[in-house]
PyMOL commands that place a pseudoatom at each C-alpha (Angstrom):
pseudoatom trace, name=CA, resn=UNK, resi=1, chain=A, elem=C, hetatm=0, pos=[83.009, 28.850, 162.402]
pseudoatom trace, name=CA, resn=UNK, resi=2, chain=A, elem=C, hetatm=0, pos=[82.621, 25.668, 160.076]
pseudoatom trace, name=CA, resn=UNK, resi=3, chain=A, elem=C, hetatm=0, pos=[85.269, 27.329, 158.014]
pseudoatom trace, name=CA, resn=UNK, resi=4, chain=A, elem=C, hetatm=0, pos=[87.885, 27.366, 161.358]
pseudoatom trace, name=CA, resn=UNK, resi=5, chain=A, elem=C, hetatm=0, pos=[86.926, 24.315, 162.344]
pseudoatom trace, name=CA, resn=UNK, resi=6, chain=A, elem=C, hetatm=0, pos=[87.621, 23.115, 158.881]
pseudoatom trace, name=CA, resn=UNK, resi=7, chain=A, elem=C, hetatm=0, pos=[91.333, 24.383, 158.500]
pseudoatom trace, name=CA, resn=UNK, resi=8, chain=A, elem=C, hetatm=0, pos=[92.429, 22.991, 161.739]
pseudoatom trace, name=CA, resn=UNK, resi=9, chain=A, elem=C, hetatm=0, pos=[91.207, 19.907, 160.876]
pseudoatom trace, name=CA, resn=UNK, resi=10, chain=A, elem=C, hetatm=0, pos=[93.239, 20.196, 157.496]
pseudoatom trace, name=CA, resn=UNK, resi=11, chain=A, elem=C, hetatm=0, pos=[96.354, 21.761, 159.217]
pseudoatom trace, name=CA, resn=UNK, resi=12, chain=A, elem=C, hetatm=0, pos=[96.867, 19.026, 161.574]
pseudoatom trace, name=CA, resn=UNK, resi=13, chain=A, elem=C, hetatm=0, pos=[95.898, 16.285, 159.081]
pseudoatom trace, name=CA, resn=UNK, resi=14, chain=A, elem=C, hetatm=0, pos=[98.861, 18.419, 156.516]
pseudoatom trace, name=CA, resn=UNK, resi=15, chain=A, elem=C, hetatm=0, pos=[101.200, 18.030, 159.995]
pseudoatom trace, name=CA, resn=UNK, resi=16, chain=A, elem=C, hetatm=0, pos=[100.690, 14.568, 160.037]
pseudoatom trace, name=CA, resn=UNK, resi=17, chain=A, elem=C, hetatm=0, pos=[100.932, 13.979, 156.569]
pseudoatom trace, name=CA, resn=UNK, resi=18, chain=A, elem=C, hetatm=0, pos=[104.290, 15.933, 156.399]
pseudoatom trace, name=CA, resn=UNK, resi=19, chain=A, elem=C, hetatm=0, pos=[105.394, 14.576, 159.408]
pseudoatom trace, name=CA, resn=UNK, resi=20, chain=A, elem=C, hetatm=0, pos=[104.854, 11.097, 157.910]
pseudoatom trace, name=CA, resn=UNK, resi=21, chain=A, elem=C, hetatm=0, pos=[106.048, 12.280, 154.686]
pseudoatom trace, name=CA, resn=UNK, resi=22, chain=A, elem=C, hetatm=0, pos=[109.666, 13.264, 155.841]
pseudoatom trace, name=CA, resn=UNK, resi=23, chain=A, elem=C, hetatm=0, pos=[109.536, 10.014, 158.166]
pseudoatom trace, name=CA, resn=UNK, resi=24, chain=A, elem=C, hetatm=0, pos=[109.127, 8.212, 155.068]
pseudoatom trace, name=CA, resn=UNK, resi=25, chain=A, elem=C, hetatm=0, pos=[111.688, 9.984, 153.071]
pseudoatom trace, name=CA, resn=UNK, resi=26, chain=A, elem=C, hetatm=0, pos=[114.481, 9.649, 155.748]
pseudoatom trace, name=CA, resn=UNK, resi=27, chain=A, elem=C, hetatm=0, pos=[114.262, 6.454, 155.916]
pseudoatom trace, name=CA, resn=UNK, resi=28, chain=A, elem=C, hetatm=0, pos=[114.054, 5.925, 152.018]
pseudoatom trace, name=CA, resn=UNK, resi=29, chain=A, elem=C, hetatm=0, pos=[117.453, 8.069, 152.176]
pseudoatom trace, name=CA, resn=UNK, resi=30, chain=A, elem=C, hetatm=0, pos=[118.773, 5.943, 154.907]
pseudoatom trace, name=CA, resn=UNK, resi=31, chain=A, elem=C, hetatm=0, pos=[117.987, 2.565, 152.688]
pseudoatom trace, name=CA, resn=UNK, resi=32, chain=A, elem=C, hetatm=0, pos=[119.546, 4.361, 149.571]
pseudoatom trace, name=CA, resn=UNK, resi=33, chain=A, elem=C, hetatm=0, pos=[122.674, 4.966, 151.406]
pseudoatom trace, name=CA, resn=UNK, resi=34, chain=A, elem=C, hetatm=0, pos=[122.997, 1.915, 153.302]
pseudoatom trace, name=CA, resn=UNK, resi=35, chain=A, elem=C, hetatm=0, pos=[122.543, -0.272, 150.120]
pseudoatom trace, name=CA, resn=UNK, resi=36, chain=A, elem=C, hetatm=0, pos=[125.120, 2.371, 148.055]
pseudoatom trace, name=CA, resn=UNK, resi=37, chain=A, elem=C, hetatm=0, pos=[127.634, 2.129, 150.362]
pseudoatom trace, name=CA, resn=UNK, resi=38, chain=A, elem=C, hetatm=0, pos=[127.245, -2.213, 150.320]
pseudoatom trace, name=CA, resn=UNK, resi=39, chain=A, elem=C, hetatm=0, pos=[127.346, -1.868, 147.293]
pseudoatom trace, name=CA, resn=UNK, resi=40, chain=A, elem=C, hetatm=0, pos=[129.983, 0.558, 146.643]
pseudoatom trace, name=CA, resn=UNK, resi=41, chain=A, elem=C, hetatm=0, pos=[132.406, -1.695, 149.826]
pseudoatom trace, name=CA, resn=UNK, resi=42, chain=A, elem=C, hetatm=0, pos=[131.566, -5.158, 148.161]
pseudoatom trace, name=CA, resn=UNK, resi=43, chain=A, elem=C, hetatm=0, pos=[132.676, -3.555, 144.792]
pseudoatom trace, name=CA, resn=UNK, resi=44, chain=A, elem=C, hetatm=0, pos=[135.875, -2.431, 145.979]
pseudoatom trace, name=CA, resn=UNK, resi=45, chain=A, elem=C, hetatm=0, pos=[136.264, -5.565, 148.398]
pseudoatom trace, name=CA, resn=UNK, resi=46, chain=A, elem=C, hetatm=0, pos=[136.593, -6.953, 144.985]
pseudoatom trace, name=CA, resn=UNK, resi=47, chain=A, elem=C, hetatm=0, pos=[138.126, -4.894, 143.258]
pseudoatom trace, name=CA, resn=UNK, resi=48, chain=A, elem=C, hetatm=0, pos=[141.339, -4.837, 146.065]
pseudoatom trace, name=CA, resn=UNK, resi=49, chain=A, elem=C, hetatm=0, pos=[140.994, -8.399, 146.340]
pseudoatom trace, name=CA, resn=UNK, resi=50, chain=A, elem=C, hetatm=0, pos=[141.107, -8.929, 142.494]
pseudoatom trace, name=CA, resn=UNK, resi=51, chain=A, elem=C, hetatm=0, pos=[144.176, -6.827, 142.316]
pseudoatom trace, name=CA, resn=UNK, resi=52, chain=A, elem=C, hetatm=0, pos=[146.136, -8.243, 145.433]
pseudoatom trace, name=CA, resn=UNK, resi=53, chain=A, elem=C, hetatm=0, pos=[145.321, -11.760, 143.696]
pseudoatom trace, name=CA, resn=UNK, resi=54, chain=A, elem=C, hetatm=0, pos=[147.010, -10.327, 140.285]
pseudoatom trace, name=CA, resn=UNK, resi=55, chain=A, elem=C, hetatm=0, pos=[149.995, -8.765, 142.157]
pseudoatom trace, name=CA, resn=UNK, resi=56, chain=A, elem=C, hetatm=0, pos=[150.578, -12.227, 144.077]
pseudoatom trace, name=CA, resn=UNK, resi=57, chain=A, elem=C, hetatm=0, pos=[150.601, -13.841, 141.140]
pseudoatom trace, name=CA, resn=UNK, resi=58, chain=A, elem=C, hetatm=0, pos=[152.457, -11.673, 139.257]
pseudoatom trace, name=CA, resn=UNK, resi=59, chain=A, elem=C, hetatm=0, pos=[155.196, -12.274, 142.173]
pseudoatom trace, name=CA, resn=UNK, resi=60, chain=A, elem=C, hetatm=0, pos=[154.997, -15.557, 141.801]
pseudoatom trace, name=CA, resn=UNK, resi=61, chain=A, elem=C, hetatm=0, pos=[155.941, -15.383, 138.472]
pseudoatom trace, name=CA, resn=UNK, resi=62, chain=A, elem=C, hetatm=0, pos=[158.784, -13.116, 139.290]
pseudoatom trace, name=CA, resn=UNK, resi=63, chain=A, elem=C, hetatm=0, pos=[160.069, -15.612, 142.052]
pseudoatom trace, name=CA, resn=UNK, resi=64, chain=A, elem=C, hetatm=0, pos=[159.885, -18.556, 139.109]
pseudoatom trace, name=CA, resn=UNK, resi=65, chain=A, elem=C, hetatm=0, pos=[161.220, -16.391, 136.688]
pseudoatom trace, name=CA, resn=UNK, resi=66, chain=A, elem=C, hetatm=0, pos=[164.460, -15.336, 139.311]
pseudoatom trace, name=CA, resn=UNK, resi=67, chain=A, elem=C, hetatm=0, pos=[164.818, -19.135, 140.452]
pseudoatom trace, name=CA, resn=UNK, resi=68, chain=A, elem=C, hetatm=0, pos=[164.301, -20.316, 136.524]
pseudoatom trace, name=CA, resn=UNK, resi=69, chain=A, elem=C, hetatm=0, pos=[167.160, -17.445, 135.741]
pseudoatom trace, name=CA, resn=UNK, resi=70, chain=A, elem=C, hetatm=0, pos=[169.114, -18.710, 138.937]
pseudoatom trace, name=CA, resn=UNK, resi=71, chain=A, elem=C, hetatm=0, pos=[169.031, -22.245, 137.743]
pseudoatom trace, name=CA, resn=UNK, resi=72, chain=A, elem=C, hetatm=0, pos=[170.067, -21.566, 134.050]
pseudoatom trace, name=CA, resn=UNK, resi=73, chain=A, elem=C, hetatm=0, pos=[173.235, -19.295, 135.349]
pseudoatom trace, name=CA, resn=UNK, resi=74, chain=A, elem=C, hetatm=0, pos=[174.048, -22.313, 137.327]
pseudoatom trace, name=CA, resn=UNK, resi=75, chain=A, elem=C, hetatm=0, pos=[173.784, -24.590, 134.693]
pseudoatom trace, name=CA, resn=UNK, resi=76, chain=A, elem=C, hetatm=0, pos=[175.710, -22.081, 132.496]
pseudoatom trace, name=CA, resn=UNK, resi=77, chain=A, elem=C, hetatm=0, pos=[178.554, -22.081, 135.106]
pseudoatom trace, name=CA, resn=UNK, resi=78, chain=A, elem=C, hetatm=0, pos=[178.634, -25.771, 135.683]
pseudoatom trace, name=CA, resn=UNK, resi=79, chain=A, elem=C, hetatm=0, pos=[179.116, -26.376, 131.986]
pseudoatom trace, name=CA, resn=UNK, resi=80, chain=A, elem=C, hetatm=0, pos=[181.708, -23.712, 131.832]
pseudoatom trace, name=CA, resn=UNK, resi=81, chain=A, elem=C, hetatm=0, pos=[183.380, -25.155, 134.613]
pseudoatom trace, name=CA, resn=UNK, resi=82, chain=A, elem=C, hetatm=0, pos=[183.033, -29.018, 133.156]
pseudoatom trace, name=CA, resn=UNK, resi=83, chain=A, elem=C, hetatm=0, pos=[184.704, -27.199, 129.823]
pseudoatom trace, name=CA, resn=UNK, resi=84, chain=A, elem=C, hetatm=0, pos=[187.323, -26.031, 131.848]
pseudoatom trace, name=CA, resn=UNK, resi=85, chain=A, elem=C, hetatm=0, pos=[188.080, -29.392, 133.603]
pseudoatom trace, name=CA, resn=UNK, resi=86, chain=A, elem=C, hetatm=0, pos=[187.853, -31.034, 130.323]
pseudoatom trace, name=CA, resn=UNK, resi=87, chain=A, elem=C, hetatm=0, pos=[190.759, -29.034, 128.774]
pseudoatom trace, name=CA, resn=UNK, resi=88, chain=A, elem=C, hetatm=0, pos=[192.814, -29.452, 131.778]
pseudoatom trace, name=CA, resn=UNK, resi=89, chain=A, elem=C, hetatm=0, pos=[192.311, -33.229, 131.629]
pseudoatom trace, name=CA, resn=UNK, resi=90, chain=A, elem=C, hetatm=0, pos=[193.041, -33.400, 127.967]
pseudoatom trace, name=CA, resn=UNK, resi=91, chain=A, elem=C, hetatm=0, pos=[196.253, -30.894, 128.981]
pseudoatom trace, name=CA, resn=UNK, resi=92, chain=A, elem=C, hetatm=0, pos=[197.325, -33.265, 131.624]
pseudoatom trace, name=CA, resn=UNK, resi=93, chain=A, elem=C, hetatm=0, pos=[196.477, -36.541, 129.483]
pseudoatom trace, name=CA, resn=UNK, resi=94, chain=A, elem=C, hetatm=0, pos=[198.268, -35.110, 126.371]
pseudoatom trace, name=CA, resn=UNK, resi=95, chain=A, elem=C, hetatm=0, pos=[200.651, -34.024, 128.412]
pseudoatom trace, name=CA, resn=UNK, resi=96, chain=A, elem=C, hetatm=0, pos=[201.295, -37.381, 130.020]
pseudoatom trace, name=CA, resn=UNK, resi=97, chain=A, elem=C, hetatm=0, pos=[201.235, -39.144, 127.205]
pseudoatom trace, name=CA, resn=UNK, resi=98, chain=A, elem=C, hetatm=0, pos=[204.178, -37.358, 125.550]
pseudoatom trace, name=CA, resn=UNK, resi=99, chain=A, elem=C, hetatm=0, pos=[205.878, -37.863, 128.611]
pseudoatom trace, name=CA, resn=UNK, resi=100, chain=A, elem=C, hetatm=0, pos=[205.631, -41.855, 128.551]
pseudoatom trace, name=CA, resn=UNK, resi=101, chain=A, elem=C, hetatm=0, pos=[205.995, -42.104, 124.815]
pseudoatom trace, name=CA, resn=UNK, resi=102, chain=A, elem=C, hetatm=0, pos=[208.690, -40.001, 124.573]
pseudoatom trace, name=CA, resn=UNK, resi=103, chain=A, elem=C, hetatm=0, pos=[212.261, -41.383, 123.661]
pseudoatom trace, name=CA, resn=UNK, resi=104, chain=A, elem=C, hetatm=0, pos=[213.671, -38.366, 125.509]
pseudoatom trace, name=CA, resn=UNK, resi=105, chain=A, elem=C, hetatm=0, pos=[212.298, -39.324, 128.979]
pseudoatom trace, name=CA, resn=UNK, resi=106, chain=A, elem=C, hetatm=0, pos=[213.673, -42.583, 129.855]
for i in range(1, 106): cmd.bond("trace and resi %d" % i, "trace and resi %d" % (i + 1))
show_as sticks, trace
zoom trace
């Protein structure tokens, strides 16, 4: 009868324990997870914000570069144009010059 007695006493004391145990180990899982998946979200919140802050600037750089481009073409063409006006005014000033210095025109 001691014997009986004995292994209920262990049984439900095992019950407990495993009870406990798995209480224990659920939330240990729970903890785990939690803290993996902050971990793994702050790690990729900083990842995507690391790479949205390269691919800003990276358009920025393309916006300076265009504007920069935009600018020299400008610059190109207003030269080219200045050129142009240049030899038209030397045209016209030759030109007029002939034309008053010339014994032909009176």
């Amino acid at each position: 009868m001691d014997l009986i007695r004995k292994n209920r006493y262990l049984n439900k004391a095992y019950k407990v324990r495993t009870s406990t145990f798995g209480w224990a180990h659920a939330v240990y899982h729970n903890v785990y997870h939690i803290r993996s998946t902050r971990s793994a979200t702050v790690y990729y919140i900083r990842t995507a914000r690391s790479v949205a802050a390269y691919y800003i600037r990276t358009a920025r750089s393309a916006v300076y570069y265009i504007r920069t481009a935009r600018l020299a073409v400008y610059h190109i063409r207003v030269a080219r144009s200045a050129v142009y006006y240049n030899i038209y005014y030397i045209r016209v000033a030759a030109a007029t010059s002939l034309y008053l210095t010339s014994p032909i025109y009176p």
